[in-house]
C-alpha positions in Angstrom: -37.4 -29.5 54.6 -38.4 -27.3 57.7 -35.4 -25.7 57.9 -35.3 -25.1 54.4 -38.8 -23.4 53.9 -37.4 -21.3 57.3 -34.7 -19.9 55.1 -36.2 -19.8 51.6 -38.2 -16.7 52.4 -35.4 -14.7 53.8 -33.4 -15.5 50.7 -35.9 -14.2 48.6 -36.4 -11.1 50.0 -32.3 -10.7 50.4 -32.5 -11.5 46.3 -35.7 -8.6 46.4 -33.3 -6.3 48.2 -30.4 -6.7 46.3 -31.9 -6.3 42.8 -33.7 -3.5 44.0 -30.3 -1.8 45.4 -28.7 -2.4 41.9 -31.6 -0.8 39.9 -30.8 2.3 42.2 -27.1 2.0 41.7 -27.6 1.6 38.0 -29.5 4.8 37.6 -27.4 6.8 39.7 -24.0 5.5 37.8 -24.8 4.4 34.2 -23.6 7.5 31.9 -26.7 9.6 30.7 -24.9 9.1 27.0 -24.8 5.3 27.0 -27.2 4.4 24.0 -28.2 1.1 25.7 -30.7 3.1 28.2 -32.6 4.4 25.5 -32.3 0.8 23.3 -33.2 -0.8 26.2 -36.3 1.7 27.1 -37.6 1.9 23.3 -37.6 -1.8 23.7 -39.6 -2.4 26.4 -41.9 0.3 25.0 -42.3 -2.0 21.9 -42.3 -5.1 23.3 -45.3 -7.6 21.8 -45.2 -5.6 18.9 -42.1 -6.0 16.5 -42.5 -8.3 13.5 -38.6 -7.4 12.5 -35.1 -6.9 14.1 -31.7 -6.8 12.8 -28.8 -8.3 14.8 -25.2 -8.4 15.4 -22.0 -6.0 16.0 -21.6 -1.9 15.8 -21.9 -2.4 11.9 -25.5 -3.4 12.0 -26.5 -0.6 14.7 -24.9 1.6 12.3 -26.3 0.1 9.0 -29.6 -0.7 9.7 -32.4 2.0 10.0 -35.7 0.7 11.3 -37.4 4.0 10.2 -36.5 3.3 6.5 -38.0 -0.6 7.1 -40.9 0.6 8.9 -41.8 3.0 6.0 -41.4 1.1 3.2 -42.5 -2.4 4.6 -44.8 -1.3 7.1 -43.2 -3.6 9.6 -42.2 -2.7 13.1 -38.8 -3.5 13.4 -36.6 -3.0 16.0 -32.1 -3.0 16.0 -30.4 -5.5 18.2 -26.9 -4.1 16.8 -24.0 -4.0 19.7 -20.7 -3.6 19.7 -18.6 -6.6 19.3 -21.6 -9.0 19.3 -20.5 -12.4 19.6 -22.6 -15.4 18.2 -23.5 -16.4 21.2 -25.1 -13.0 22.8 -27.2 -13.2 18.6 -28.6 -16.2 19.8 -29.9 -15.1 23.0 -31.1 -11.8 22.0 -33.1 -13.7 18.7 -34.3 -16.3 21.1 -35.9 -13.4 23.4 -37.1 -11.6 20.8 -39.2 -14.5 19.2 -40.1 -15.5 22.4 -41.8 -11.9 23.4 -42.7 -10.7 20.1 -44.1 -12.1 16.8 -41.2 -11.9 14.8 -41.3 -12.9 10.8 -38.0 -11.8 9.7 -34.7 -12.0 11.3 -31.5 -9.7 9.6 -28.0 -11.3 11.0 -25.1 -9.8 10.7 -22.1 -11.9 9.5 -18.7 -11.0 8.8 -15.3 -12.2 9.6 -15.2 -10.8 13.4 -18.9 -12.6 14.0 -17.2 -16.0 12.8 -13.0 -15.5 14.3 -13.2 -13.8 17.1 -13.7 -16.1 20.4 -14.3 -14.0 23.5 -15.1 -10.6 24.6 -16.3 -10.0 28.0 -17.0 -6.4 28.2 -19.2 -6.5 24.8 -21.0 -10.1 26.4 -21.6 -8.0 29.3 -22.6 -5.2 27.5 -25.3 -7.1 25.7 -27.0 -8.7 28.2 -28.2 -5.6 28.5 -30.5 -5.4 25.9 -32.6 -8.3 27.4 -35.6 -7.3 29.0 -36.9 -10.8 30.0 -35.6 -12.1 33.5 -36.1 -15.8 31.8 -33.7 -15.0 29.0 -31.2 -13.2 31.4 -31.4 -16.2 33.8 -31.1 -18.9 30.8 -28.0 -16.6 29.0 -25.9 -16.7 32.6 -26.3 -20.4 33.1 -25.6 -20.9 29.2 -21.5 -21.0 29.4 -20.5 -17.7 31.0 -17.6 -17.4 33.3 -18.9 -16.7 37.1 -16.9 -13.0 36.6 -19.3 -12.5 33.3 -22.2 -14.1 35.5 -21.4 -11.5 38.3 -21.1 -8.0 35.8 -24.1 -9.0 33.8 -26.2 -9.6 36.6 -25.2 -6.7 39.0 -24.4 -3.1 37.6 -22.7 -2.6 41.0 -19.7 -5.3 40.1 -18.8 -2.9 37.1 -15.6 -0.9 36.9 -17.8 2.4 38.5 -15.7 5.0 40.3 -18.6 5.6 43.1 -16.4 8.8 44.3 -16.7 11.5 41.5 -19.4 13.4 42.8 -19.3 16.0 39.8 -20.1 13.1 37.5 -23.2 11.8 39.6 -24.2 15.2 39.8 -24.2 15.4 35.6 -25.7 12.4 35.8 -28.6 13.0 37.6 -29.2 15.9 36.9 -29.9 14.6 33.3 -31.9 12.0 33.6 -33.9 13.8 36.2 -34.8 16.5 33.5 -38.7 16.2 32.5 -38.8 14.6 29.2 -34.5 14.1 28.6 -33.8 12.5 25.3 -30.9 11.0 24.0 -28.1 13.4 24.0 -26.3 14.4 21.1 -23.1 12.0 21.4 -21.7 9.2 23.6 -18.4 10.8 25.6 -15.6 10.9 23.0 -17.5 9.7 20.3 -19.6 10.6 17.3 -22.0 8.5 17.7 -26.2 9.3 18.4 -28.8 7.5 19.3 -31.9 7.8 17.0 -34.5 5.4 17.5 -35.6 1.9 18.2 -31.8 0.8 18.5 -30.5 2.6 15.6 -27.6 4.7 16.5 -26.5 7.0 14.0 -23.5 9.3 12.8 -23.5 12.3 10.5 -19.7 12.8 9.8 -18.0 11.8 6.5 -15.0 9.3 6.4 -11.9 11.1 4.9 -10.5 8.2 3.6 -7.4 6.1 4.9 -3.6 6.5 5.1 -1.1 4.2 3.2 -0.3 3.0 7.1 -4.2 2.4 8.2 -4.5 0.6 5.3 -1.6 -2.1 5.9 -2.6 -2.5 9.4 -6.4 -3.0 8.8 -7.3 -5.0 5.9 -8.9 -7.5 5.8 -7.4 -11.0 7.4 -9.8 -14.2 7.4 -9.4 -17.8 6.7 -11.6 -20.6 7.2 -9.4 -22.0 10.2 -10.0 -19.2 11.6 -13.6 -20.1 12.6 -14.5 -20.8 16.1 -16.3 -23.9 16.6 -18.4 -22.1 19.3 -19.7 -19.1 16.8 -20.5 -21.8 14.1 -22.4 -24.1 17.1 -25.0 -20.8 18.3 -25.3 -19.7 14.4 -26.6 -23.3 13.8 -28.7 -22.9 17.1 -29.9 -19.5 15.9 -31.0 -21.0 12.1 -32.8 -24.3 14.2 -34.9 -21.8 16.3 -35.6 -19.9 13.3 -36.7 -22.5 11.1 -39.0 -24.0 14.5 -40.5 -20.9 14.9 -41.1 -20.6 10.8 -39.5 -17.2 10.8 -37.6 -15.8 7.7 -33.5 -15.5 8.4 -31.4 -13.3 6.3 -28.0 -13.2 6.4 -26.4 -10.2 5.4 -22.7 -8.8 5.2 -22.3 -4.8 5.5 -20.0 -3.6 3.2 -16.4 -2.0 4.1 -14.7 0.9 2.4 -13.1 -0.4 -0.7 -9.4 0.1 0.5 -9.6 -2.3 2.9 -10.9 -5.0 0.5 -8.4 -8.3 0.1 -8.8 -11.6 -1.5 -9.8 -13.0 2.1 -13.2 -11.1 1.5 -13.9 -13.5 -1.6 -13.0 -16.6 0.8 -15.3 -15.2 3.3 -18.3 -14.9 0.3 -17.9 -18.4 -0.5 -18.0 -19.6 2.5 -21.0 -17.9 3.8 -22.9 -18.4 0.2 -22.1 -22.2 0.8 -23.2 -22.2 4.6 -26.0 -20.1 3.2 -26.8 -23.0 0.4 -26.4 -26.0 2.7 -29.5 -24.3 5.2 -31.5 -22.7 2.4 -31.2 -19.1 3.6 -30.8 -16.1 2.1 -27.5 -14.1 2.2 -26.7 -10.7 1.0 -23.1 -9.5 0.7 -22.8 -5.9 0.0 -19.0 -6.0 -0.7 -20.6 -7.9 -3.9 -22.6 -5.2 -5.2 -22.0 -4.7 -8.5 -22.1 -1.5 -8.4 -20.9 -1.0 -4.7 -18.8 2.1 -4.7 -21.8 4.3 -6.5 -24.3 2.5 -4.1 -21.4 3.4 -1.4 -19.0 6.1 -1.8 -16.9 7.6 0.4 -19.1 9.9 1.8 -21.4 7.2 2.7 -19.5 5.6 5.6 -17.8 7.4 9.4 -14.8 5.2 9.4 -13.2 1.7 7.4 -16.5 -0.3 8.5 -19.7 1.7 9.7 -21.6 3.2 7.8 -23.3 7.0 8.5 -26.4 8.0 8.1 -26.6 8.3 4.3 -24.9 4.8 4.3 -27.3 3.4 6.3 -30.0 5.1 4.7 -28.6 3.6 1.3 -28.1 -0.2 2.9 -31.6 0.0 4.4 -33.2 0.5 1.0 -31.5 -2.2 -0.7 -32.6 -4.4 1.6 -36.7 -3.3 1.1 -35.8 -3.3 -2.4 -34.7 -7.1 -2.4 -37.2 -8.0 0.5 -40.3 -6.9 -2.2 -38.5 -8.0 -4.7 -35.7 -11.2 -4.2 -35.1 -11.5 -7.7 -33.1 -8.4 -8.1 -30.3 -10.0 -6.1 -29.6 -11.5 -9.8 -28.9 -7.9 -10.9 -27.8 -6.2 -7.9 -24.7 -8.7 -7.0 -21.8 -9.8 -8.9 -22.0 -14.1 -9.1 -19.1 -16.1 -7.0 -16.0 -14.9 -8.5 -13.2 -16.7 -10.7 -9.9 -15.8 -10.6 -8.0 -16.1 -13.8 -5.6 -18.8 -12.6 -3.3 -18.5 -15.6 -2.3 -14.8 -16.0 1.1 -14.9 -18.0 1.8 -11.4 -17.6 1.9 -9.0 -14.6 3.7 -5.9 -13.8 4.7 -6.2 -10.0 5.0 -2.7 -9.9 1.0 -2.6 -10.1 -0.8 -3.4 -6.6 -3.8 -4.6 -8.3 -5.1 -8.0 -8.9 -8.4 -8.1 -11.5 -10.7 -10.3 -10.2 -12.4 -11.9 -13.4 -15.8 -12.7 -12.7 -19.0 -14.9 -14.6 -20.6 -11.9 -15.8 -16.9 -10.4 -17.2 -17.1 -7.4 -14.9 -13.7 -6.8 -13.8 -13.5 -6.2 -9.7 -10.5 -4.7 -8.7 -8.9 -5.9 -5.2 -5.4 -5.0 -3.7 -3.3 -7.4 -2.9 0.4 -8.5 -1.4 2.3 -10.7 -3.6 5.9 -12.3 -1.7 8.0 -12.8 -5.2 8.2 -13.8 -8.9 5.9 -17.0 -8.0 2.8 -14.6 -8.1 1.5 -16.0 -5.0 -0.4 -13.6 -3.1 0.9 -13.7 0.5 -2.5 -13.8 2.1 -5.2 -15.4 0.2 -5.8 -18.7 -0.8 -5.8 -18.8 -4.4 -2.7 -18.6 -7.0 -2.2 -17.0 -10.2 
């Protein structure tokens, strides 16, 4: 015991002098253009305040515009949006956000990557830094990362850094050492810009796919798919929601119509059942009935985020239903039927009517193998 209250206070101040020694290294050598500083610094400015946040991957960074919310809800909401956000980094990010601010509503993301994919280290790393609480950093390290993960996260130092190129500190500094510096204009090889209290922003115009893009990028999900982990933190995420009597909302952000397959529907029903089975609400905006007016073309910067005018769009949707929930009756098309019995088909046409309750017809491209009519990659069979 003697020996151990000897050593205790020179580990603590080794700890002091290490974190201290990484907050220097971090400022000299994280990019003046990487949107998390200024996420990160508008968060900490808001902290105790926001009553709203929206979370998951690059789509809801992109969709989601606090400014819109704040406006026409009077809320003070705040985006949480990353790229690649697993389950697991939602969880911890919703858990530190209720925990430091009095949050009522909670906007998750939720789309086939959020429920398939299993791992990705650089964007778990790159989440943990939008936590601003030591507790929640300490309680996300010991909550099933790798040691390497542990490591990264915790010490900006352990990062792939090239501590030699002098004209890029230089840059660097000089920047953020400018009196009053905002945001700059774009991330490095990117057209992306951050606006404000984590929404990050594009102004360029999607020029629609090639025949090629499209093959290699549509849509691809099936329930067996799903990892057991993402499902076991979205279940963790609605518990601590419904504890803490805050409002969840699931919501899907809509992809450009090209890419649209039969998987999509799977993906609805699964959701809208999950949805059912934990009484929460879920918006999917690839069921709009109207979705290409509400989002044409010009409204998104690639296949899956949507610009500014797209998230401008998406963000007053979402008031529209928050003040008023039963418009989701008229705004979205009811769990579609396919018309299991079509007699007659022309192969040479590559599109399947979807025949839905309300007799709207919603056109998806499909890939049918032979004369069987079975489509190669859904579930279902004419």
């Amino acid at each position: 015991m003697k020996l151990f209250l000897k050593i205790a206070p020179r580990i603590l101040v080794l700890l002091v002098f290490m974190v201290l020694l990484d907050a220097g290294v971090r400022f000299f050598y994280e990019p003046y253009d990487r949107n998390a500083i200024y996420t990160r610094s508008d968060y900490k400015e808001d902290r105790g305040n926001i009553d709203t946040i929206f979370v998951g991957t690059s789509q809801t960074y992109a969709g989601f515009d606090p400014a819109v919310f704040d406006e026409r809800l009077g809320t003070d909401s705040f985006n949480l949006g990353s790229n690649a956000q697993l389950m697991y980094s939602s969880y911890h990010l919703i858990h530190e956000a209720l925990t430091i601010n009095p949050v009522k509503t909670v906007y998750l993301e939720i789309n086939d990557a959020s429920l398939t994919r299993a791992k990705n280290d650089s964007a778990q790393v790159g989440c943990f830094d939008y936590l601003i609480s030591w507790r929640e950093k300490f309680i996300t390290l010991i909550d099933g990362a790798s040691n390497s993960i542990q490591l990264r996260s915790m010490f900006y130092g352990l990062r792939d850094i090239d501590y030699f190129d002098f004209s890029f500190l230089k840059e660097n500094l000089t920047y953020k050492l400018t009196e009053g510096h905002t945001p700059p204009q774009k991330e490095k090889d990117s057209n992306w810009q951050y606006y404000t209290k984590g929404h990050i922003v594009s102004t360029s115009s999607y020029k629609g796919p090639s025949e090629r893009v499209i093959k290699r990028n549509k849509i691809d999900w099936s329930v067996d798919k799903v990892q057991e982990k993402n499902l076991v933190y979205l279940q963790k995420i609605i518990d601590l929601c419904k504890e803490k009597d805050v409002e969840l909302i699931l919501v899907t952000p809509c992809i450009y119509k090209d890419f649209l397959t039969v998987d999509v529907i799977d993906l609805h029903n699964y959701v809208s059942e999950l949805a059912k089975e934990n009484g929460l609400t879920y918006y999917d905006m690839n069921a709009l009935k109207a979705r290409n007016t509400y989002f044409p073309l010009a409204s998104y910067r690639d296949k899956t985020h949507l610009n500014q005018t797209g998230a401008e769009t998406l963000s007053n949707l979402l008031c529209d239903l928050y003040e008023n929930p039963n418009l989701a009756s008229e705004l979205f098309l009811s769990i579609p039927l396919l018309n299991k019995q079509k007699k007659e088909w022309l192969p040479a046409i590559p599109f399947l009517p979807l025949i839905f309750q309300n007799n709207l017809v919603f056109f998806l491209p499909v890939v049918y193998t032979d004369r069987t009519k079975e489509i190669s990659h859904g579930l279902y069979r004419i």
